[in-house]
Each structure stands twice: as C-alpha cells, then as structure tokens.
SEKOL-457351 format. One record per residue (C-alpha): residue number from 1; residue in three letters; x, y, z. Coordinates in Angstrom, 2 decimals. Example, Ala and Ser with C-alpha at 12.3 -4.5 7.8 and 13.67 -1.06 7.14 Angstrom:
! SEKOL-457351
ATOM  1  ALA  12.30  -4.50  7.80
ATOM  2  SER  13.67  -1.06  7.14
***
This chain:
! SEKOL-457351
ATOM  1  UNK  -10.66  7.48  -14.88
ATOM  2  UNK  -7.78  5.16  -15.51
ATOM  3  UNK  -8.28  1.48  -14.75
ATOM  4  UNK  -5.78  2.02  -11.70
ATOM  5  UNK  -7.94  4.74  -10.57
ATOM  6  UNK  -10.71  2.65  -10.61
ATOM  7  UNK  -9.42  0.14  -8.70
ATOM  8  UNK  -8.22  2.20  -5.65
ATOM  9  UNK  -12.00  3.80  -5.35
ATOM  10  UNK  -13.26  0.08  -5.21
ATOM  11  UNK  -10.49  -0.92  -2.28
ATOM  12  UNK  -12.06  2.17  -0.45
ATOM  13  UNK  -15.56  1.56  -1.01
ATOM  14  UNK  -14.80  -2.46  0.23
ATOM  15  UNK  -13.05  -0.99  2.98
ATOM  16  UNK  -15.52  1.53  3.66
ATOM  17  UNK  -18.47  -1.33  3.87
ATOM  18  UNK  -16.42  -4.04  5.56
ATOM  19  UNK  -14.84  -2.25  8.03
ATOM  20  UNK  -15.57  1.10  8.83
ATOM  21  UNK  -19.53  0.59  8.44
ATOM  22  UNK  -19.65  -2.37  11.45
ATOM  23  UNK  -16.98  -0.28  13.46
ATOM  24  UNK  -19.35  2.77  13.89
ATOM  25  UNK  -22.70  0.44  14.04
ATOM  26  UNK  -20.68  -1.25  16.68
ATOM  27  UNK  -19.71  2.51  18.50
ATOM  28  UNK  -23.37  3.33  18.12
ATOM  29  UNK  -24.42  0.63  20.33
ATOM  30  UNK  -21.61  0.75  22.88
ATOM  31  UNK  -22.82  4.97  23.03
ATOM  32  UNK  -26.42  3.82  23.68
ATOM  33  UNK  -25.73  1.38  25.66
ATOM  34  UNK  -24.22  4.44  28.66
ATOM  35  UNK  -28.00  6.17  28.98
ATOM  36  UNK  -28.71  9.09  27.96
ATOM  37  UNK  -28.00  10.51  24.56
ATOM  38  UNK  -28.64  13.52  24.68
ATOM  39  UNK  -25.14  14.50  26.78
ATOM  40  UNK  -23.56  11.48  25.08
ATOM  41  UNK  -20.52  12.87  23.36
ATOM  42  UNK  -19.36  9.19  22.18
ATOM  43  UNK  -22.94  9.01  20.69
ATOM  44  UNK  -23.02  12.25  18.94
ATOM  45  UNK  -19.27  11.30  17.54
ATOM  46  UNK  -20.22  7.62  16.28
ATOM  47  UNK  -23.16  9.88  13.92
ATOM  48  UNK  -21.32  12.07  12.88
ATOM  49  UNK  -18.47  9.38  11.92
ATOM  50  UNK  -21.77  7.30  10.74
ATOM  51  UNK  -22.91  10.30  8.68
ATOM  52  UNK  -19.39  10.88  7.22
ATOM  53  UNK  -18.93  7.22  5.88
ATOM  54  UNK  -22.41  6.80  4.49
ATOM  55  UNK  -21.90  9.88  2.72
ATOM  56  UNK  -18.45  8.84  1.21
ATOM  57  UNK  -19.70  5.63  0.36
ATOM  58  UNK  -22.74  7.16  -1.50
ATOM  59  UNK  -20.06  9.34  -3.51
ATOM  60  UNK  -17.45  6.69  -3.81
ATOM  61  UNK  -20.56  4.09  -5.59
ATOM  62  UNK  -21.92  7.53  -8.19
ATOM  63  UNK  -18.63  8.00  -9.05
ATOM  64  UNK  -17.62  4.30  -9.99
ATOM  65  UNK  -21.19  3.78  -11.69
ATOM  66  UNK  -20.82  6.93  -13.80
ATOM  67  UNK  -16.80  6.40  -14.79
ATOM  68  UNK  -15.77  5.67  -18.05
ATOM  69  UNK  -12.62  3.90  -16.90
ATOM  70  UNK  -9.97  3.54  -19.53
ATOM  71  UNK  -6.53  1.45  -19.90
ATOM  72  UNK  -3.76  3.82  -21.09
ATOM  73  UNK  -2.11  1.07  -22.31
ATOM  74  UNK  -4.74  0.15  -25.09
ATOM  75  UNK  -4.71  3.89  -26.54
ATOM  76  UNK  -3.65  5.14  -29.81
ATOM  77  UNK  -3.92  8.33  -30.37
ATOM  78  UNK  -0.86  8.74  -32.82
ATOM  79  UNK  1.35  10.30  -30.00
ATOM  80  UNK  -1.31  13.06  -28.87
ATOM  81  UNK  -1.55  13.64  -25.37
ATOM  82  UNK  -5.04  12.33  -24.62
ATOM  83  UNK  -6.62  11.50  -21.02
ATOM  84  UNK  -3.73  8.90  -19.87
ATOM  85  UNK  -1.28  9.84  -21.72
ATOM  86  UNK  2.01  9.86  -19.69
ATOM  87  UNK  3.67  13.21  -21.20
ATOM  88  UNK  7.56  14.37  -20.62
ATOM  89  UNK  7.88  17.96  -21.00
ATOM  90  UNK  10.92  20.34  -20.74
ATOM  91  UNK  10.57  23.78  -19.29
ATOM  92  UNK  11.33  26.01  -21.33
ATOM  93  UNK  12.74  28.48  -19.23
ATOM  94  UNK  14.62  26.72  -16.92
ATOM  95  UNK  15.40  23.42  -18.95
ATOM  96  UNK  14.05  20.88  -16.31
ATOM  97  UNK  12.06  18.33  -17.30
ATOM  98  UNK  9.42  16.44  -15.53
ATOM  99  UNK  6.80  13.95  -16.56
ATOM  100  UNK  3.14  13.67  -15.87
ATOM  101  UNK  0.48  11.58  -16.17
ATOM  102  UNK  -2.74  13.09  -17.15
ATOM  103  UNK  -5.62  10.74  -14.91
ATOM  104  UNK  -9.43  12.31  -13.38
ATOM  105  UNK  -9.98  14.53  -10.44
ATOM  106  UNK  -9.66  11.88  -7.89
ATOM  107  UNK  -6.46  10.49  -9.08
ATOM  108  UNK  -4.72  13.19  -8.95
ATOM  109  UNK  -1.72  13.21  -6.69
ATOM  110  UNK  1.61  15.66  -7.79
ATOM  111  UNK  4.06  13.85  -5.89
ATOM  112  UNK  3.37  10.30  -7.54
ATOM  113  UNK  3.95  13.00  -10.70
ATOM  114  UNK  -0.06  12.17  -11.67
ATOM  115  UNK  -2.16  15.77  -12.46
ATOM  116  UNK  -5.74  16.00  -13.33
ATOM  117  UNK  -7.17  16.40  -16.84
ATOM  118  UNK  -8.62  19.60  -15.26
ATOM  119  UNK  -5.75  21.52  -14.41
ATOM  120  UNK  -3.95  24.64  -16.51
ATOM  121  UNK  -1.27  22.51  -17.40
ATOM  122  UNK  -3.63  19.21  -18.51
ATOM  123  UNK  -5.56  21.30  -20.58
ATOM  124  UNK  -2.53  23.22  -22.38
ATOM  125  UNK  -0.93  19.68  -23.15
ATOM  126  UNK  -4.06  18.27  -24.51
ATOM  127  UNK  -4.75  17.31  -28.05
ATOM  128  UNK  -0.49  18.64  -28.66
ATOM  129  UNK  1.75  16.24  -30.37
ATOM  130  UNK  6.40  15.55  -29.42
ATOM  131  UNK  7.77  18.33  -30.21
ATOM  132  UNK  5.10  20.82  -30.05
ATOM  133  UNK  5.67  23.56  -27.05
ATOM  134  UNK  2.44  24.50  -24.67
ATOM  135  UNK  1.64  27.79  -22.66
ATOM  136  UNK  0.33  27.45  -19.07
ATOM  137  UNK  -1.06  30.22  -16.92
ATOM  138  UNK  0.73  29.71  -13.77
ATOM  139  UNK  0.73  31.48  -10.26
ATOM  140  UNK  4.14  32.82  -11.07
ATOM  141  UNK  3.09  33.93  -14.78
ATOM  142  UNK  2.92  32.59  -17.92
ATOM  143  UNK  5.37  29.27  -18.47
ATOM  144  UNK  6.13  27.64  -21.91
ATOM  145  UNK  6.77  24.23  -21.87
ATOM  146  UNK  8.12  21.72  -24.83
ATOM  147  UNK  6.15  18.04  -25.49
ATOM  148  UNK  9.37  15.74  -25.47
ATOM  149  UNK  7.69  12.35  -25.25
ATOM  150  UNK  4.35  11.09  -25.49
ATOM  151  UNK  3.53  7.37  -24.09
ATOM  152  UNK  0.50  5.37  -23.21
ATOM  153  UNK  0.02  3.04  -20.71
***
C-alpha cells in the first residue's frame, strides 16, 4: 500500500481504539445497567456494535502489520507503470483521457481517480511503458487504451 494509504488505516485504527472502543464499553454498561438483558434491545445493539469494531480493528492491525507500504515518490522504474505509478491514458475510442493512480485494495476510491492494482484495467497497464496502448475487458466490451504519461509519486 502507498504510504498515504497507510496512514489513513492508522487514523482509523486510533480512532477505532480511542473513541469508538470506550463509546460502546460505555453503551454496554448504560444497557446493563436497565435489568434484564435478555429483552434488552440497547444491550443486544452495543454487542453487536462491540462485535463489529473489535472485528475491524483486528483487520485494520493484520493488514498494517502485513503491508509493504511504499512511497511512489522514491520509485524508478524507468517510466513503467508499477504499483503507484500515477498513469494518464487516452481512450482510444473515444479520445478522453483520464488519469489513475494504481494503490492496494483498500485505497481504492474511483472518484479521487485512485483504482486498485487488482482491477482489469491495473493489471492491463502494468509492467507497459508512454506510448504503449493496453486492452481491458470491460462490462461494455473490449476497450483499448494508449499510456500517455507515466509519473511517480
């Protein structure tokens, strides 16, 4: 993942154990606190919110321990689009051109123009140099697209 990436997981996970943890420890006790649990729907909420965040917090530490996290700015890979490579293609059908940055699965996010390294069009881009045009398998068919300009970082 890229360092950016990185850095919004550990925001969540900080957020996650300052301030959601306490919040449903705190609803917990407020639930027990009215009798009887076993009609208690504020009780059987606050676990299942408990349940949800311990979960995500579980994921959100795996994933940062596992990550190789890497700074597209400190990459040279002779203008190949690489994980974090910020590519500008043209369609080659309809001329437009958009540009992407290739980041991990939970970076992802098309309207801040960031797709995963997973997706058809990632993995027809990767390893391809300016210049050189790529074939995706899209929804509406096959689309060809041109490699205008390669940066990092």
């Amino acid at each position: 993942m890229t360092i950016e990436g990185a850095a919004r997981l550990k925001a969540e996970l900080h957020r996650l154990k300052t301030v959601e943890r306490p919040a449903v420890i705190q609803a917990l006790a407020e639930a027990r606190s009215h009798g009887d649990l076993s009609e208690n729907a504020d009780y059987d909420a606050a676990k299942e919110r408990q349940g949800f965040i311990e979960g995500r917090i579980s994921d959100l530490e795996s994933k940062l321990a596992h990550a190789q996290v890497i700074n597209p700015a400190d990459l040279d890979a002779e203008g190949r689009v690489v994980f974090g490579a910020t590519v500008e293609v043209e369609d080659l059908d309809s001329g437009e051109r958009n540009t992407y940055q290739i980041v991990g699965d939970d970076e992802a996010d098309i309207k801040q123009s960031k797709i995963s390294v997973n997706s058809p069009i990632a993995r027809a881009l990767i390893g391809k140099s300016e210049g050189d045009t790529a074939e995706v398998q899209a929804p509406g068919g096959l689309r060809g697209y041109e490699i205008v300009a390669v940066r990092y970082g």
